[in-house]
N, C-alpha and C positions, 0 to 999 in steps of 0.2 A: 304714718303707718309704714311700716315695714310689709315689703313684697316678695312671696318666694313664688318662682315659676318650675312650674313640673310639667316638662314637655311629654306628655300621651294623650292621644284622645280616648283611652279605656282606662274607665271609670276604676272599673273591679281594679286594674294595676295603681291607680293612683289610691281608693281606699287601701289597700294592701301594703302600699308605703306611707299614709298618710302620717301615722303617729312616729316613722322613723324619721321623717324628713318635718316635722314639729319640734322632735326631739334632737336631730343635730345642731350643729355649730357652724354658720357660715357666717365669714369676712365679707363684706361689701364688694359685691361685683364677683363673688368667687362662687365658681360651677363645680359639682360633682355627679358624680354616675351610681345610680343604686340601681342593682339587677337589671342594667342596660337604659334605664331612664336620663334623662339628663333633667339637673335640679341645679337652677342658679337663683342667688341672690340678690333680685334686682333694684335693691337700694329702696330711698324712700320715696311715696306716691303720696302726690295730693289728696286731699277725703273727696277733690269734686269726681275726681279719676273713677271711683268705684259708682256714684250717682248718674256718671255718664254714660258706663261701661251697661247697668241693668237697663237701660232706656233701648238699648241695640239690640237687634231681634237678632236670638241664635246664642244670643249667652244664660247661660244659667247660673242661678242664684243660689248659694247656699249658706245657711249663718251656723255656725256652732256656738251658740248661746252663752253658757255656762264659763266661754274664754274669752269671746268678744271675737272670734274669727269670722270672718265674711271669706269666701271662697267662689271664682267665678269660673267656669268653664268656659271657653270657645274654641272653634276651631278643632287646634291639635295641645294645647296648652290650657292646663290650670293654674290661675293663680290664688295663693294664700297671703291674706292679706292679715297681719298682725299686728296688735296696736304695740307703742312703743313701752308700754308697761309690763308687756309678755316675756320684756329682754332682759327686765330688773333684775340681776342677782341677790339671790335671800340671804 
C-alpha cells in the first residue's frame, strides 16, 4: 500500500483537500504544500502497519469503501493509505 501523509490535525482542512491531494501526482518521498498544508509521499507500508496503527489509543479509523482507502488520524497528521491498484493507469 501506498502512503500519503497530510500534516493537520483539522479535520474540516484535510476533508477540503481530500479529493485534491487523491487526485494529485507524487514521486516517492516527494512533498508538496496545498493552501499551507504540507503533503508527502511516504513510500510503501507494510498491511501489518495500519492492523498495528488501529490497536493504539488516539487514532482514528476511517475506510472509504467503494476505493479501498483506509485513512488514519493521529496526533497532527493523516494518513491515506492506498492500495497499489489505485495507481494503475487506464
Amino acid at each position: 500500500m501506498k502512503c500519503i501523509s497530510v500534516y493537520t490535525k483539522n479535520f474540516e482542512v484535510f476533508s477540503d483537500l481530500y479529493e485534491k491531494i487523491i487526485d494529485m501526482e507524487l514521486a516517492e518521498n516527494e512533498e508538496k504544500e496545498i493552501e499551507g498544508v504540507t503533503i508527502s509521499e511516504s513510500g510503501e507500508v507494510p498491511d501489518n502497519y495500519i492492523a498495528r496503527m488501529k490497536q493504539k489509543p488516539g487514532v482514528v479509523v476511517m475506510k472509504v469503501r467503494d476505493r479501498d482507502i483506509t485513512i488514519l488520524q493521529h496526533g497532527e497528521v493523516f494518513e491515506i493509505f492506498i492500495p497499489e491498484k489505485e495507481f494503475v493507469v487506464h
